[in-house]
C-alpha positions in Angstrom: 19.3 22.4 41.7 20.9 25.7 40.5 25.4 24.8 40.4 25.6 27.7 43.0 23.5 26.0 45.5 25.5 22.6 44.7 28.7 23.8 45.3 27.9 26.0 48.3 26.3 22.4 49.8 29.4 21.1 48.8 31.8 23.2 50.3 29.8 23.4 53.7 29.7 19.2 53.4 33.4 19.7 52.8 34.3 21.5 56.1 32.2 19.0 58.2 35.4 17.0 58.3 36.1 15.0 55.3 36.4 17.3 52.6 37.1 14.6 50.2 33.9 12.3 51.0 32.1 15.4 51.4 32.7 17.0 48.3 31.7 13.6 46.7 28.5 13.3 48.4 27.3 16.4 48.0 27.7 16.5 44.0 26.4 13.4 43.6 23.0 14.9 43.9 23.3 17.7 42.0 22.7 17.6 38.0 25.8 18.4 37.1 26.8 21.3 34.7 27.4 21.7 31.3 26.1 18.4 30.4 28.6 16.5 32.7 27.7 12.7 33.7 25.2 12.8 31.2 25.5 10.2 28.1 27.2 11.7 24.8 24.8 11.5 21.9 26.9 8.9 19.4 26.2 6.4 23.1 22.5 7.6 22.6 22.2 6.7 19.0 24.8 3.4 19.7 23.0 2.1 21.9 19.2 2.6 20.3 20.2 1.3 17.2 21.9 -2.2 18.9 19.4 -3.0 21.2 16.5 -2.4 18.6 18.8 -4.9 16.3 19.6 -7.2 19.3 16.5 -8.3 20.2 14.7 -11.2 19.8 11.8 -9.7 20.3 9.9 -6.5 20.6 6.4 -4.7 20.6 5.4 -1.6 18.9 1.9 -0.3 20.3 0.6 3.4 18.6 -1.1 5.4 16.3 -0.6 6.5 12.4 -2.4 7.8 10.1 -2.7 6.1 6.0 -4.1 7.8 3.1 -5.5 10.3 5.5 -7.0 7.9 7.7 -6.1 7.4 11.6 -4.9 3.7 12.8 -4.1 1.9 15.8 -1.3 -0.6 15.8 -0.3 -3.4 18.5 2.9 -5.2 16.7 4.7 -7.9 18.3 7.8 -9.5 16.7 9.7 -12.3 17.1 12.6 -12.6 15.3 13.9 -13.8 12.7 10.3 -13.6 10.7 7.6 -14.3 13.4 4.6 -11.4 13.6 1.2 -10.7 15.7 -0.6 -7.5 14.6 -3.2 -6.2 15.5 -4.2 -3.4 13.5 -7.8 -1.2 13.8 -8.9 1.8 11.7 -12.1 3.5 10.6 -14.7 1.2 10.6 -12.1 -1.7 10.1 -10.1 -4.6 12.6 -7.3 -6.6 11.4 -5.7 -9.4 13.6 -2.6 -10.8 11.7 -0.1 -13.5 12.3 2.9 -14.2 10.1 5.1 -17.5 10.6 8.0 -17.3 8.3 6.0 -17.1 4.6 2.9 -17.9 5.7 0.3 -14.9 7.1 -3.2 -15.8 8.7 -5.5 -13.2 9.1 -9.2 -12.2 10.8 -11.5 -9.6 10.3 -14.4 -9.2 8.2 -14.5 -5.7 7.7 -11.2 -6.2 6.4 -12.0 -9.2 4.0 -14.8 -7.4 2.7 -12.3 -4.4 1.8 -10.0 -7.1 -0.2 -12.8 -9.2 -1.9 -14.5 -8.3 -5.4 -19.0 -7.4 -5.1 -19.8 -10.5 -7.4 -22.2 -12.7 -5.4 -20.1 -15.7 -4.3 -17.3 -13.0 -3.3 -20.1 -11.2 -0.9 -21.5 -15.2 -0.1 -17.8 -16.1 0.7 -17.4 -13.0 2.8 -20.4 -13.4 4.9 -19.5 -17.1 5.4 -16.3 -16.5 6.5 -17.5 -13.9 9.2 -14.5 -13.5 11.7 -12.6 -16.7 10.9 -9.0 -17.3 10.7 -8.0 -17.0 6.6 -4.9 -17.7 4.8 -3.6 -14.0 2.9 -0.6 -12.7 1.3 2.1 -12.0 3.3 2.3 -8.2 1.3 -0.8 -7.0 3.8 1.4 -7.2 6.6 3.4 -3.4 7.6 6.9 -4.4 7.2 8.3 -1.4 8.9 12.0 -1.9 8.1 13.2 1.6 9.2 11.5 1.1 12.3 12.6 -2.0 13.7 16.2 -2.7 12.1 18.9 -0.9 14.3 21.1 0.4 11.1 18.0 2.3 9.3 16.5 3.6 12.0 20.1 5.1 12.9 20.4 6.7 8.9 17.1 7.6 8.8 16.1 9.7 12.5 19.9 10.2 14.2 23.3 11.0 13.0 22.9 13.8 10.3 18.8 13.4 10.7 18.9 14.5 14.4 19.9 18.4 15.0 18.7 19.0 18.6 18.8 17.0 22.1 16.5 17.5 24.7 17.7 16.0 28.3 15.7 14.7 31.0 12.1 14.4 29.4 9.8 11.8 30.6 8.0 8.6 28.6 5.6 7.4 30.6 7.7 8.1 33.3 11.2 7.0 32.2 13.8 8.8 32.1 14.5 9.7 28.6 16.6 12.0 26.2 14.6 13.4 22.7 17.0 13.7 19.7 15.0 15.5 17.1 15.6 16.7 14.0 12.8 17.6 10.6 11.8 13.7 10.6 10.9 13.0 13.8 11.6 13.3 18.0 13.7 10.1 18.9 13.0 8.9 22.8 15.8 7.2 24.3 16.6 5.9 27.6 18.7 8.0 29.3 20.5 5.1 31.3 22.3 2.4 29.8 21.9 0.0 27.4 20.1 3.4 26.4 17.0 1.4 24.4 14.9 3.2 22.2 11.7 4.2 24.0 9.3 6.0 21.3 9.5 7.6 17.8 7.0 10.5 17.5 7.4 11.8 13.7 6.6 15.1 12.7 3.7 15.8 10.8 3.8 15.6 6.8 6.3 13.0 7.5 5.8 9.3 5.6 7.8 6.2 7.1 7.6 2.9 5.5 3.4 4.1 4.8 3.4 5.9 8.0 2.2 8.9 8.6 2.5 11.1 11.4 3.3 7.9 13.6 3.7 8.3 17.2 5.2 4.5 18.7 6.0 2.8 22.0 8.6 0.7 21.7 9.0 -2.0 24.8 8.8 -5.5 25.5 12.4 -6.6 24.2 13.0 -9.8 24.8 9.5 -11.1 25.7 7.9 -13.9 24.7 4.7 -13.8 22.9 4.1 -17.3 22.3 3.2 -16.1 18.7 1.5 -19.7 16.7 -0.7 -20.9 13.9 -3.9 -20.0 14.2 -6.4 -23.5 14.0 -9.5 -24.0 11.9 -7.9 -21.7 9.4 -9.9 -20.9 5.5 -7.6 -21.1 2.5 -9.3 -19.7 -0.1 -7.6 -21.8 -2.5 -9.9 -24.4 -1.2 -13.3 -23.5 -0.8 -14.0 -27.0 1.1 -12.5 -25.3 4.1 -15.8 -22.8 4.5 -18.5 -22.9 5.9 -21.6 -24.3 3.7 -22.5 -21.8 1.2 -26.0 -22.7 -0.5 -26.7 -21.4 -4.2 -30.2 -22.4 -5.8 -29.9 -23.5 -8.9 -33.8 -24.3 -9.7 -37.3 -24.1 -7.8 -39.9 -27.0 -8.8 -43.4 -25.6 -8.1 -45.3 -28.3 -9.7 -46.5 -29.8 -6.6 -47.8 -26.1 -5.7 -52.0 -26.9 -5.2 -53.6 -27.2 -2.0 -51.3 -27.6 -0.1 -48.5 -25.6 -2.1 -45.6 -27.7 -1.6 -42.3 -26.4 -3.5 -38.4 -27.5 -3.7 -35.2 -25.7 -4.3 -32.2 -27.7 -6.2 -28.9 -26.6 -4.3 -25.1 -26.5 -5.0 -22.8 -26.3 -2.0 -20.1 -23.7 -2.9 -18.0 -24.3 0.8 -17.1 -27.1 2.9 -19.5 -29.0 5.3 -18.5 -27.6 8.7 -17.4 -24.3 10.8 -21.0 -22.8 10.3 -22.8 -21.4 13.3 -26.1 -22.7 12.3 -27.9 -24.6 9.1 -28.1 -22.6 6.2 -31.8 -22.2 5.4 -33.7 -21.6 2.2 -36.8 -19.2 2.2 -39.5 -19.5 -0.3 -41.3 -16.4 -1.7 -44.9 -16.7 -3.5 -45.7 -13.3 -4.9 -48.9 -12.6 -7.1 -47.4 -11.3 -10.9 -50.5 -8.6 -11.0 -50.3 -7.0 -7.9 -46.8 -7.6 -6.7 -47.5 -8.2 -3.0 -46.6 -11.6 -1.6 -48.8 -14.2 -0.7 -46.8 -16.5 1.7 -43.9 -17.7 2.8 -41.9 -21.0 4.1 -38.2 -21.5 5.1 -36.5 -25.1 4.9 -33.2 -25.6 6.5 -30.3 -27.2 4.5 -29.3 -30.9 6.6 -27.6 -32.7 6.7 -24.9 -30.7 4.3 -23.1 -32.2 1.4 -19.7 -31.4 0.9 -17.8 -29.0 -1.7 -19.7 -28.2 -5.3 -22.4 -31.4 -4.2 -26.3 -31.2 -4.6 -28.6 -31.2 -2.7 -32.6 -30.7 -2.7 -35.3 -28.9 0.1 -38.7 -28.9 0.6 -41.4 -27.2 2.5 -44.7 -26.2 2.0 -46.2 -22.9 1.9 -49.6 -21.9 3.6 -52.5 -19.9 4.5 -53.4 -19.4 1.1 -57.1 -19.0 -0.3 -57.2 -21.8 -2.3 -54.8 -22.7 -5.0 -52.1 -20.1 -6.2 -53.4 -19.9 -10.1 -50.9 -19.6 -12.6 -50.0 -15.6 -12.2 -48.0 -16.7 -9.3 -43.8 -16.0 -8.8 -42.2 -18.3 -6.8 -38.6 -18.0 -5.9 -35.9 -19.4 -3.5 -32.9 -17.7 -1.7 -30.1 -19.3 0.5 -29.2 -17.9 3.8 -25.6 -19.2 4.9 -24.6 -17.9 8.3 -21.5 -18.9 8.1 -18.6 -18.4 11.0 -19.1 -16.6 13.8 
């Protein structure tokens, strides 16, 4: 409302009788000029940096973008070293959980990105599927000048922030911007004046963010952030699934009927798989190439870490005995997790 309208409301409020309590109530629903009953800026930045360091916990739910790429990010912390992320880019999902030293994580696409293209790396991958997997704690986004009080003060406000915006809206809250070349700073505009988003200006790198725009809210909630359960450590292969190599076929009981056996070597663990692994059996002809049958044995019951094993079955439909020219080979499927 324009000051001239608020003071000519006023004055008529004033001679209705009680100039005093008039004057009062008229004013007090007026924005007031010159940036009067508004919070100074040093409150702003005061009390954004101690209720970001106060709390015991808070969530940060956005979007960034990392070597070019754009990201999604739900972070949920519980202090003093307590972390649930959840974290999804192109073609990729990360679920994370840090307890102190120790991270957990889930997400194959993610695995996959972190593992070497040697066989038992792309076996272990697959077996693992979207299990839980014990990881070093350095994949987790630290975010340091986002979530401690002091750096995010020295790095956005004081010196950093040049311009204040009043009375602008975050998802419907009140809020004053203080922006400056890094980034535009949200605040509450009402006391304890918490920080409500940081929207960072484009060409602008944070702690590996780039042109990060972050909701801030949640303080002091709960998450009920835990260890995961049935978790791989890849330290010790006997906590995967069953993964099958062959080691040898015997095809000297290949006649009529071809019967033919794998030898096996359990690279995993005997549990957390899906479904038996199974071994296939290929007969191709050596002159012609084409393949002239088929059979598929399933592993069980399984034998624990780096133990043998041996499969059977017996493949058919064949025109009379195979003859010498014939190929026949084995491969392990390991299904794995879910």
């Amino acid at each position: 409302m324009p000051v001239s309208n608020c003071v000519s409301r006023a004055r008529r409020g004033a001679a209705a009788g009680v100039a005093g309590a008039g004057l009062l109530a008229a004013f007090s629903a007026c924005a007031l000029p010159f940036g009067l009953g508004l919070p100074t800026t040093r409150a702003l930045e005061t009390g954004a940096a101690n209720t970001l360091s106060a709390a015991q916990s808070l969530e940060i739910v956005g979007s960034y973008t990392e070597s070019g790429q754009p990201w999604t990010i739900d972070l949920q912390i519980a202090r003093p070293d307590d972390e649930h992320v959840v974290a999804r880019g192109p073609g990729v999902s990360v679920e994370a959980i840090v307890l102190g030293t120790n991270a957990y994580y889930r997400g194959q696409a993610f695995l996959s990105q972190h593992m070497g293209g040697d066989p038992l790396s792309r076996n272990v991958v697959k077996a693992a599927g979207n299990a839980w997997w014990m990881g070093s704690i350095g994949l987790v986004p630290l975010l340091p000048d986002l979530i401690d009080g002091g750096k995010l003060k020295s790095t956005f406000l004081g010196t950093a922030a040049t311009q204040r915006t009043d009375h602008v809206s975050v998802d419907g809250v009140d809020a004053i911007d203080l922006s400056g070349p890094r980034a535009d700073v949200f605040i509450r505009a009402a006391p304890p004046y918490d920080l409500l988003r940081v929207h960072m200006k484009n060409g602008v790198v944070i702690d590996g963010l780039g042109a990060a725009d972050l909701r801030f809210e949640n303080f002091n909630r709960n998450f009920g952030i835990a260890a995961p359960t049935d978790v791989i450590d890849f330290s010790n292969l006997s906590t995967l699934p069953p993964i099958y190599s062959v080691d040898s076929v015997d095809a000297s009981r290949c006649g009529s009927p071809c019967v033919v056996s794998a030898q096996l070597t359990n690279l995993g663990g005997k549990t957390g798989a899906v479904a038996p692994s199974t071994i296939t059996f290929t007969m191709t002809a050596a002159a012609s190439g084409k393949v002239t049958g088929t059979c598929t044995a399933p592993v069980t019951p399984d034998v624990g870490y780096n133990g043998t094993t041996t499969v059977s079955c017996t493949i058919g439909n064949l025109n009379g005995p195979p003859g010498n020219a014939a190929t026949i080979t084995a491969v392990a499927d390991n299904p794995g997790h879910a």
